[in-house]
C-alpha positions, -999 to +999 in steps of 0.1 A: +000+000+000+021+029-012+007+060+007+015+097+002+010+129+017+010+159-006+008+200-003-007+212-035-010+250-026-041+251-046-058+224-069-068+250-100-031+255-099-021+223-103-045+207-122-025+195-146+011+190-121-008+164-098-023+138-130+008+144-139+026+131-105-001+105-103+004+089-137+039+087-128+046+074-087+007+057-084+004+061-051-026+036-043-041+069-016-028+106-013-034+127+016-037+165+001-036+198+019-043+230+007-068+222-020-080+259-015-115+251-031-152+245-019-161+206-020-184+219-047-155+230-072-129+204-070-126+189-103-133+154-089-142+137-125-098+147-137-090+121-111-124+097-108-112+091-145-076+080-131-095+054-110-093+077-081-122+079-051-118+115-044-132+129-006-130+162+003-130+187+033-127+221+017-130+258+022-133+287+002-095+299-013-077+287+021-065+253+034-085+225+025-079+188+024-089+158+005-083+118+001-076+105-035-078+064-035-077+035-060-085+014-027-119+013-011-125+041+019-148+036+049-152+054+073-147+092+061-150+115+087-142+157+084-126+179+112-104+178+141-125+169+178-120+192+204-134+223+192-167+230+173-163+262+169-132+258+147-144+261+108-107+260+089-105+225+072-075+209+080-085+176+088-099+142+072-102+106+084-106+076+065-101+036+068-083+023+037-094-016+028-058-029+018-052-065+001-040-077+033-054-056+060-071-017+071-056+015+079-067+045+096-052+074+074-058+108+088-046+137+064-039+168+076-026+203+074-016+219+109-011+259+111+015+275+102+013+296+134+028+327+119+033+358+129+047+353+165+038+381+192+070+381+217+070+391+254+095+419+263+114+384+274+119+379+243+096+345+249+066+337+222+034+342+233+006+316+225-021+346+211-033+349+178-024+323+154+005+309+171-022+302+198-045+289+176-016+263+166-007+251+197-043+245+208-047+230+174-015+205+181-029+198+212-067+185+200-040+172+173-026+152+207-052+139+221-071+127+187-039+107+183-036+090+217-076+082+208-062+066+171-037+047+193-057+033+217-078+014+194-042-010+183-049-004+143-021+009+121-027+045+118-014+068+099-007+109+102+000+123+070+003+161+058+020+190+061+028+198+097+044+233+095+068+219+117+110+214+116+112+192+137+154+192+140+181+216+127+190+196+108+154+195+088+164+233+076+193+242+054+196+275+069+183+269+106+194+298+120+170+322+097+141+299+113+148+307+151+120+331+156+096+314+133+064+291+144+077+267+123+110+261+146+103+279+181+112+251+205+073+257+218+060+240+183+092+214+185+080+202+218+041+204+209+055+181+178+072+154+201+044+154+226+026+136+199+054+116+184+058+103+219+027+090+224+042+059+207+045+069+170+073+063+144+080+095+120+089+071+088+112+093+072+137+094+101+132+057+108+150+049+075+170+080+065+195+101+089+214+133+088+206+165+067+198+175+031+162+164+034+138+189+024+100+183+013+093+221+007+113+254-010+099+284-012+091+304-041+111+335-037+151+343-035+160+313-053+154+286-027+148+260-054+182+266-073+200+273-040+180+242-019+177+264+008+147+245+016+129+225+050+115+192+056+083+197+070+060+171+054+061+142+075+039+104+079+033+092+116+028+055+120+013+041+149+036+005+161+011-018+142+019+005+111+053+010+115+058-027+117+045-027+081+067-003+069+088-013+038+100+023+022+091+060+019+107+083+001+108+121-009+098+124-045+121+158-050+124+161-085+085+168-084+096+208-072+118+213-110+086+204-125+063+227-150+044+249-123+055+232-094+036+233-058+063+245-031+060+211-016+069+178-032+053+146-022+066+125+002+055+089+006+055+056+022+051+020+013+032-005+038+027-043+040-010-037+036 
């Protein structure tokens, strides 16, 4: 069951990039974030035709998420618990019916947290949107222990917003003050790795040079100045399964390339 996680930065824009990506890797499911369209407007029948089930959790021109799969979905639930007063869709569930057994997949897209608001300490304060991230990670927590508890593989899949190490940057050091590194979102990150899950990439592939995402501006691409914050949680009865993953880089030198590139996993499912 080759699974992947996948940061579009808007399907209209990448209508064409994605098929593409698909006709090439066939990923049996991909978890997508930033769809940036109403369930209404994604253009479903482009990857129905592919032989894709296509769910969505969308929201006008920001965030949204969706599940593509060539394997049967049960299950399909939208949102994050914990708040229902939170309307940003960032969130989908779904059991995928493998040849040999089912997987909880949960794709997600957790808040970039930016800008910061710092105390004359110089310490980040958890207002605005940085708050609204660590509260976020936090329902993100205890959804996870939930997932856990029930002794299924699961898998967390999407774009996290976080670095987790230094070495995940190529230029740390310009990251210090930035949600994405703050030691605050670090520890928020490891509070739920802890829990008992594997983060596959680091399970199979050390040290640095690893990067899932470049920006558009100053070059980043051409200089891979970029950071590795796409990342796939497995639960023990998933990681057990766990026969690959890889970062499918080349995808960025593409025509009209997202600022992400997929990354992906392969499971004895």
């Amino acid at each position: 069951m080759k699974l992947a996680t996948f940061n579009i930065n808007g399907i209209k824009a990448r209508i064409e990039a994605l098929p593409r990506w698909l006709e090439s890797a066939r990923p049996d499911v991909v978890a997508l974030q930033e769809i940036k369209s109403v369930d209404e407007a994604f253009p479903r029948d482009v990857f129905e035709d592919m032989g894709y089930r296509v769910e969505t959790h969308g929201q006008k021109s920001f965030n949204g998420v969706a599940l593509l799969s060539r394997l049967p979905l049960e299950d399909v639930t939208r949102g994050l618990p914990g708040d229902d007063s939170d309307e940003q869709a960032r969130w989908i569930e779904a059991t995928v019916i493998g040849e040999k057994r089912a997987v909880r997949l949960c794709g997600l897209y957790l808040p970039n947290g930016n800008p910061v608001s710092f105390d004359p300490e110089g310490a980040p304060e958890a207002t605005g949107k940085y708050g609204y991230k660590l509260a976020w990670m936090e329902r993100m927590r205890a959804r996870a222990a939930e997932l856990l508890a029930t002794e299924d593989p699961v898998v967390l899949a999407g774009d996290y917003n976080i670095i987790p190490q230094p070495e995940d940057a190529a230029r740390p050091e310009t990251w210090v003050k930035d949600a994405l590194f703050l030691p605050e979102s670090r520890a928020a990150f490891r509070r739920i790795v802890n829990l008992g899950f594997t983060e596959a990439f680091r399970a199979r592939v050390t040290g640095p040079g690893h990067y899932s995402f470049w920006d558009y501006q100053a070059g980043a691409w051409e200089r891979n100045n970029g950071i590795r914050i796409d990342h796939l949680l497995l639960s023990p009865q998933a990681a057990d399964l766990l026969r690959d993953v890889q970062i499918d880089r080349a995808v960025r030198g593409g025509e009209k390339p997202s600022d992400h590139v997929p990354v992906w996993i392969d499971l004895d499912a």
